[in-house]
LUMKOL-90253 format. One line per field, with one value per residue (C-alpha): residue number from 0; x, y, z. Coordinates in Angstrom, 3 decimals. Layout:
<atoms>
nr: NUM:...;
east: X:...;
north: Y:...;
up: Z:...;
</atoms>
This chain:
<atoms>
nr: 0:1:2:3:4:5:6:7:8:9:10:11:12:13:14:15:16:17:18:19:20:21:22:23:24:25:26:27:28:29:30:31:32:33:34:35:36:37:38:39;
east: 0.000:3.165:3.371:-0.123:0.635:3.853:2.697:-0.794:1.463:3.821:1.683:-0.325:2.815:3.408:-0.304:-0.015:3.768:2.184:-0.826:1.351:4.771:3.703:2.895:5.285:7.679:5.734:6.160:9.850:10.030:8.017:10.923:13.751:12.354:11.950:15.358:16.610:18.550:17.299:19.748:17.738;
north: 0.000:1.857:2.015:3.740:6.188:7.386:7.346:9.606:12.161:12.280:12.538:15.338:17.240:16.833:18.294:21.141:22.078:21.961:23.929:26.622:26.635:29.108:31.399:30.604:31.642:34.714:35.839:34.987:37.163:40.809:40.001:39.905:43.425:44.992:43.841:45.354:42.398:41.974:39.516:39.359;
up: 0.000:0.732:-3.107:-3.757:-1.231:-2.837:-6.064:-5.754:-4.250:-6.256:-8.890:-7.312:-6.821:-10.802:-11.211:-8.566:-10.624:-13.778:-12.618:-10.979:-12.665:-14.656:-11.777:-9.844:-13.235:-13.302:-9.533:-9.923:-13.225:-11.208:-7.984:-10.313:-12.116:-8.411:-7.724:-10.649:-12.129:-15.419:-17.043:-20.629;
</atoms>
């Protein structure tokens, strides 16, 4: 059962990444601009 257990969360961390990476990218993207260190 150990095996079930594992695998549903890992596989709702892979939803919750895909579901947020994104906005997570975003929020990463407005503290770098505040910052100032705009590498592009």
């Amino acid at each position: 059962m150990t095996f079930w257990i594992t695998s549903s969360i890992v596989l709702f961390f892979i939803v919750v990444i895909s579901a947020y990476g994104p906005l997570f990218g975003l929020y990463g993207e407005m503290i770098h601009k505040e910052k100032g260190d705009d590498h592009k």
